[in-house]
C-alpha positions in Angstrom: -3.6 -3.9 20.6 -3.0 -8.0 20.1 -6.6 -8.1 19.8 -7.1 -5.7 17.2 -4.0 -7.4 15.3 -5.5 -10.2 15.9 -8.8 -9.5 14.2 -6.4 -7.9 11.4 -4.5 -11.0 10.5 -8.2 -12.9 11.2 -11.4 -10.5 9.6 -13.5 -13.7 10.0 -12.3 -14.9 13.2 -15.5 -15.4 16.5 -15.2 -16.9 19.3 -16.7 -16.2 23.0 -14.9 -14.4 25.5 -13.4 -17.8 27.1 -12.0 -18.9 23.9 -10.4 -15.6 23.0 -8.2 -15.4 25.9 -7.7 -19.4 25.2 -7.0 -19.5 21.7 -6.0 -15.9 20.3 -3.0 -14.9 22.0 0.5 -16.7 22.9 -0.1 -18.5 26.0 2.9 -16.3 27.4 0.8 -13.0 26.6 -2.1 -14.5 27.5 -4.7 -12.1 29.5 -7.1 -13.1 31.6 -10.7 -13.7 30.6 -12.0 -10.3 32.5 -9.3 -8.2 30.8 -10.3 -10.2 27.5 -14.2 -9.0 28.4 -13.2 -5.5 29.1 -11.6 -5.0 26.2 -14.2 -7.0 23.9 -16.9 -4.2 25.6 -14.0 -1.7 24.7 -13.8 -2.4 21.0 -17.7 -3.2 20.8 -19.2 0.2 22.5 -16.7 2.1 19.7 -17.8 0.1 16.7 -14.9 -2.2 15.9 -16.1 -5.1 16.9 -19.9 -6.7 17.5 -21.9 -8.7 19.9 -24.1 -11.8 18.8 -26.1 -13.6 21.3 -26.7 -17.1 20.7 -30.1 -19.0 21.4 -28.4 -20.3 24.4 -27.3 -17.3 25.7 -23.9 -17.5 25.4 -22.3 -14.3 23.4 -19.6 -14.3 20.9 -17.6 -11.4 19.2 -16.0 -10.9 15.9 -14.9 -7.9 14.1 -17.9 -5.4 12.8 -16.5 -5.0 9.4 -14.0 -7.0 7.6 -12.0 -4.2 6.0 -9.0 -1.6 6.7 -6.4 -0.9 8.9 -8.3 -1.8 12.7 -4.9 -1.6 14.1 -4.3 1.7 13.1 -8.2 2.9 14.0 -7.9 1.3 17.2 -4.8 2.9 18.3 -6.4 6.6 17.4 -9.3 6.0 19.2 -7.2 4.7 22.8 -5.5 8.5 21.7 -8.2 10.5 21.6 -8.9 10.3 18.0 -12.1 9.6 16.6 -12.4 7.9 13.4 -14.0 4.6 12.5 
């Protein structure tokens, strides 16, 4: 749920998976880069967040719309509920 906050507080916020565990959470709370890149294809394969792939190859994420309550949405879908 940090993330989703995160992109909350941030609508315009995109970094790659690296500096998302870097940058976007406490250092105390920090996950680590493959939980960050689970969750990123989490929140991605149920439409809250998208996946650009730069020229080089790398790939950064940032939220898929800038709108609304993603907290909330995210926590219904890890319940069960589908909305979006």
């Amino acid at each position: 749920m940090s993330l989703a906050r995160y992109l909350q507080d941030h609508p315009r916020a995109c970094d790659r998976a690296q500096g998302i565990s870097l940058w976007w959470f406490p250092p105390t709370d920090a996950p680590s880069e493959i939980d960050v890149l689970n969750a990123l294809d989490w929140m991605v394969e149920h439409g809250f967040m998208k996946r650009a792939l730069a020229g080089d190859g790398r790939v950064s994420y940032a939220r898929a719309d800038g709108e609304g309550d993603l907290v909330g949405r995210v926590g219904l879908a890890l319940n069960g509920v589908v909305r979006r």
